[in-house]
Residue, then its C-alpha position, 0 to 999 in steps of 0.5 A: x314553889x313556896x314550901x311554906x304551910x300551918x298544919x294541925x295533923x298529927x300537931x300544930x306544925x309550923x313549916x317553911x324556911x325561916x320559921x325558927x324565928x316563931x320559937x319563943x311564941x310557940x314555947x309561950x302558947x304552950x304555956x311554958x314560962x321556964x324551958x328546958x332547951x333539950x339538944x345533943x353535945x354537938x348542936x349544943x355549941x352551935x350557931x343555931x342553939x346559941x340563937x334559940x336560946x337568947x330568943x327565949x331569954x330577950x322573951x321573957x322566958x329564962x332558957x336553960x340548955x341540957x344536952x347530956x344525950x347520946x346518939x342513941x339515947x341512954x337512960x342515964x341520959x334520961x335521968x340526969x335530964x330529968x334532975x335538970x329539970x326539977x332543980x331549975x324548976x322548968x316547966x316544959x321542955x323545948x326538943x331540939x336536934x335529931x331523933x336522939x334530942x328529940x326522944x331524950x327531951x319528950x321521955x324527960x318532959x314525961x318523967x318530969x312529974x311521974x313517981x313510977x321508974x320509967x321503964x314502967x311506961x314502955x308501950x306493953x298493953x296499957x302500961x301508958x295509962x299508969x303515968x300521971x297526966x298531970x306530970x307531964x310537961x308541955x314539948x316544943x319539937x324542933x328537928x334539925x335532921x329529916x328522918x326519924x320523924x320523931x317531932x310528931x310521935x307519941x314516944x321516945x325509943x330508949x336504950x336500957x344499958x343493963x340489958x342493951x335492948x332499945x324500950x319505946x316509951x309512950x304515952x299520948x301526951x307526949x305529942x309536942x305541943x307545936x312543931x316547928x320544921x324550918x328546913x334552914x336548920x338542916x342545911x348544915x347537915x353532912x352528906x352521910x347524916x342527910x342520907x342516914x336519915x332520909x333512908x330511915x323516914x324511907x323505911x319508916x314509910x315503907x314498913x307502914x305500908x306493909x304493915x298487916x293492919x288496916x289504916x287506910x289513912x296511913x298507907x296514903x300518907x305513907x305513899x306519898x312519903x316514899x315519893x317525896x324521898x324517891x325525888x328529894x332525898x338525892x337532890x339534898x344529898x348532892x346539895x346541902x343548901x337545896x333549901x326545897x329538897x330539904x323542905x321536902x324531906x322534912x315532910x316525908x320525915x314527919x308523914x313516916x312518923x305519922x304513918x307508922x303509927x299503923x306498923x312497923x316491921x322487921x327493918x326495926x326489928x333487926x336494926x334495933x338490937x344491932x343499934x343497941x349492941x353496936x351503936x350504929x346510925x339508926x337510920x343507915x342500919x334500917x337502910x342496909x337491912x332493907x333489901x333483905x327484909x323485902x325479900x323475905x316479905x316478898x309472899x305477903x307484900x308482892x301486890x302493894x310493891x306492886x303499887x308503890x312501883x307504879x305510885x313512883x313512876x315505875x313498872x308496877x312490879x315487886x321487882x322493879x321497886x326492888x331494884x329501885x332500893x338496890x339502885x336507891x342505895x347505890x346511888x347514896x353510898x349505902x352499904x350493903x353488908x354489915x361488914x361495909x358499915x363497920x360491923x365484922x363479928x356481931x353476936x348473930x345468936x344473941x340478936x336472933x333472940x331480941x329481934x322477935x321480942x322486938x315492940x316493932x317485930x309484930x308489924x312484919x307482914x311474915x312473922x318474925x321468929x328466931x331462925x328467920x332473923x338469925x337468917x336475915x343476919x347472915x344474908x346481911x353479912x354476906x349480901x345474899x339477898 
């Protein structure tokens, strides 16, 4: 089967092996006459940016490349973005890597015109609508991982250094003009990186589903998410070069991002204060928080498990679909503790108090208070589930 399609849901999404080469037409259609190729310090001195870039510059269109960006972006790394850009003169902004490039680019384009700090854009209430529309400048997303879906959503996530808290920025208009998922820019990506980032488009489609909200939309989006990496994501983890695998999980990566716009839950909750705190992997922190968090859902959840159990091909129970991310995470070499992953003295007290105030905790099925995420901590450090 070709995997090869024009969608316009949530944006315009060019799919489909090879589609990079479109790059400098969609940057045009954009209206984008001076890009700012936004990458991480890696990609950057790599094949396949050098290759972006002459592109953009044998257009007509005078490419330069930042790539001042951490993997979990800092806000530091926003604004040194930010003063590239004006002192080049860019006009728009082509993100391109993973989720950290990704946020980086579209939180720079945002700020490229705003007179107030950043931080007064995080997705509290209405603050989005205090940003000047005008200001911000037109986003080309290119990912180059599959999992945090971050090319087809509205915000970035930011880590606020002073206090070590992850922030959402948000705005509509943050949403990348074109997307372009060309699995080929994927291929290269280590076994560990591909199954970090497929467990976090997982959870992404996971939580939303679980979410307490009604959005219909969502839930069928997010279903078939799971189903995409239930089949995919241990093929492109056995085999880099499985150019359908990773196709595929380039999809489940975009439906996670489209259907969270519904919810998310204490998976994030819990993973961003350790993230913030300990720099870990974001996806592979949401994929060793996962069973405990499902457990401790189970009294809201046990029904719709239920029917993501029999969507999979499973026994359509809690259990079973339990078992299945117990078996998930097995197979990939997901640690199961906190201590597995690298992480042996964390300040369980602190992270309790942050989990909760957490933009994502408010989508947990159960709610999320101090005690309940302290507890979900020590079970993650001991594997008590």
């Amino acid at each position: 089967m070709t995997l090869r399609g024009n969608w316009n849901y949530p944006t315009a999404i060019k799919f489909g092996a090879g589609r990079i080469a479109e790059l400098a037409d969609a940057v045009k259609a954009a209206g984008i006459t001076r890009p700012l190729l936004v990458t991480d310090p890696f990609l950057a001195t790599q094949p396949m940016v050098a290759a972006a870039k002459a592109q953009l510059d044998a257009a007509g269109l005078p490419c330069a490349i930042f790539s001042e960006v951490k993997p979990n972006p800092v806000a530091s790394n926003v604004e040194a973005g930010i003063a590239v850009l004006r002192a080049g003169r860019h006009d728009g902004v082509v993100a391109f890597g993973g989720g950290s490039a990704l946020d980086a680019g579209k939180v720079i384009a945002f700020m490229a015109g705003q007179t107030r700090p950043m931080w007064d854009f995080e997705d509290i209430g209405d603050w989005w609508t205090r940003a000047i529309p005008g200001g911000i400048a037109p986003i080309i997303a290119v990912p180059t991982t599959a999992g945090t879906g971050s090319e087809v959503g509205r915000a970035g996530v930011i880590t606020d250094e002073t206090t070590h808290t992850k922030k959402v920025i948000f705005h509509p208009l943050m949403m990348p003009k074109t997307v372009i998922c060309d699995p080929e820019l994927t291929v290269g990506m280590p076994r560990m990186i591909t199954i970090g980032t497929g467990m976090d488009a997982f959870a992404h489609c996971l939580e939303a589903y679980c979410g307490p909200f009604y959005h219909p939309l969502a839930d069928g989006i997010a279903l078939e998410g799971m189903r995409l990496v239930k089949e995919f994501l241990p093929r492109a983890a056995k085999d880099g070069t499985d150019i359908e695998a990773r196709g595929q999980m380039m999809s489940a990566a975009a439906m996670g991002a489209t259907a969270f716009q519904k919810a998310l839950g204490a998976i994030h909750a819990l993973s961003h204060p350790l993230g913030a705190l300990h720099n870990t992997h974001h996806g592979m922190t949401n994929a060793v928080f996962m069973p405990y968090v499902l457990e401790f859902n189970r009294r809201a959840i046990e029904e719709k498990m239920a029917r993501v159990a029999a969507y999979l091909g499973l026994k359509p129970s809690y259990s079973a679909f339990l078992d299945f991310v117990m078996q998930l995470r097995s197979d990939l070499d997901v640690p199961h503790t906190l201590p597995e992953f690298g992480v042996k003295n964390p300040d369980i007290a602190l992270m309790a108090t942050m989990a909760p105030n957490d933009p994502t905790a408010g989508g947990n099925p159960v709610p999320l208070d101090e005690s309940a995420a302290a507890d979900l901590f020590h079970r993650a450090m001991t594997g008590k589930i």
